[in-house]
C-alpha positions as CSV (number, residue, x, y, z in Angstrom):
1,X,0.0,0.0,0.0
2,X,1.4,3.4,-0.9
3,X,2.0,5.8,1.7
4,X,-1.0,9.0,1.5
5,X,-0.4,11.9,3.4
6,X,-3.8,13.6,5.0
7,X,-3.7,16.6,2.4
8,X,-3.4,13.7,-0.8
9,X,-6.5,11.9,1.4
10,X,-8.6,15.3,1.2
11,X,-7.5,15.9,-2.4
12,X,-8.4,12.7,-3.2
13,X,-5.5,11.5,-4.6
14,X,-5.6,8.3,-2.3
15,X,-5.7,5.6,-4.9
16,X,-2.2,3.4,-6.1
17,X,-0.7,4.2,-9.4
18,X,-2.8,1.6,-10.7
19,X,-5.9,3.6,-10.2
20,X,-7.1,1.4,-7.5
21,X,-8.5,3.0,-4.3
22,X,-6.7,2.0,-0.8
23,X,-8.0,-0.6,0.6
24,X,-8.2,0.6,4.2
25,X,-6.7,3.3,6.2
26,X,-6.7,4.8,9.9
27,X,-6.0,8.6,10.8
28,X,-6.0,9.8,13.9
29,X,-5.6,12.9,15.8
30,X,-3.4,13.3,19.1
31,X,-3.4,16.3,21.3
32,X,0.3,16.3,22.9
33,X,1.3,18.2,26.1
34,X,5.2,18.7,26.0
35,X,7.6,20.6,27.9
36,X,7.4,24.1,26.6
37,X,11.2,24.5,26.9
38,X,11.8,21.5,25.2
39,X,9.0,21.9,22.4
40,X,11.7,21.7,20.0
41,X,13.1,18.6,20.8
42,X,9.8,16.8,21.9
43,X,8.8,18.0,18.0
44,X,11.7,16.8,16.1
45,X,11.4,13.3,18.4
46,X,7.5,13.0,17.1
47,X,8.4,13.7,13.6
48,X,10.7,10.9,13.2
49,X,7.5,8.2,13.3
50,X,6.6,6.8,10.7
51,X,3.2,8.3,9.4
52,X,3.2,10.8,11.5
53,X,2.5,14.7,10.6
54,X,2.7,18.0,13.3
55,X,-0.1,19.8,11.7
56,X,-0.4,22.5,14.7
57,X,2.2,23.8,17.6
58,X,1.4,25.8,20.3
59,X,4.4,27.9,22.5
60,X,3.1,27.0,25.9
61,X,3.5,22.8,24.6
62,X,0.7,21.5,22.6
63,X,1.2,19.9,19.8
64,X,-1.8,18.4,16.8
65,X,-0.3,15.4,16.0
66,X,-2.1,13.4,12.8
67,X,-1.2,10.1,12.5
68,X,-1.8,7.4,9.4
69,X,-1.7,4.3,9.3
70,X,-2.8,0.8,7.6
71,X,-4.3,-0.5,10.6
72,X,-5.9,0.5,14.4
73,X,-3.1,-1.6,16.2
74,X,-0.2,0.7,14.4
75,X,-2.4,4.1,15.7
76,X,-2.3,2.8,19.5
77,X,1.3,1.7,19.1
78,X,1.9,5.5,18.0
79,X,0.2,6.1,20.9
80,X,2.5,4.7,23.1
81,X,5.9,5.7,21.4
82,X,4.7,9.3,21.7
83,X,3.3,9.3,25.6
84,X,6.5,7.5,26.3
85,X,8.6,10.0,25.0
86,X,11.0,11.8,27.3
87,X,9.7,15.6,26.8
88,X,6.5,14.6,26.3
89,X,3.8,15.2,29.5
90,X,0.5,14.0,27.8
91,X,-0.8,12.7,24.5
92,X,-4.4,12.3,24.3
93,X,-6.1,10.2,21.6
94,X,-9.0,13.2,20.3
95,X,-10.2,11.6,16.8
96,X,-10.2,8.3,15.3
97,X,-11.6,7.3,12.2
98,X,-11.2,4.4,9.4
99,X,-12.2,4.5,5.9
100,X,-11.9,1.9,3.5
């Protein structure tokens, strides 16, 4: 399956280059909560996931995180990784949806 960023998905230029439509996706939404002094480095840490975007970044430490993935097990494990992450105080799971 062919990796499809959100703003190909909205465009929708979601199918393979044999013209046929994905057969299933997941995106989700994550509200983060990082250190404000160490936004920078809780960012560059998030960016380095696979199928994951920062699509919004607020001084004080929140972060809109949109992930994408083939299947609901990888959004959960994305989860994880990101909650886990040193700089990181909260990530909150705000919007999940699947489309086939």
């Amino acid at each position: 399956m062919p990796e499809v960023r959100r703003r190909q998905f909205l465009n929708g230029q979601w199918a393979d280059p044999a013209g046929e439509p994905a057969s299933s996706f997941e995106v989700a939404s994550i509200l983060v909560q990082a250190r404000p002094e160490r936004l920078d480095a809780a960012s560059r840490a998030i960016e380095t996931l696979p199928g994951v975007e920062i699509f919004g970044r607020d001084p004080k430490g929140k972060l809109v995180v949109v992930v994408e993935a083939d299947n609901v097990g990888r959004i959960g494990e994305t989860l994880n990784v990101i909650s886990l992450l040193p700089d990181v105080l909260t990530a909150a799971l705000v919007f999940h949806g699947t489309g086939e």
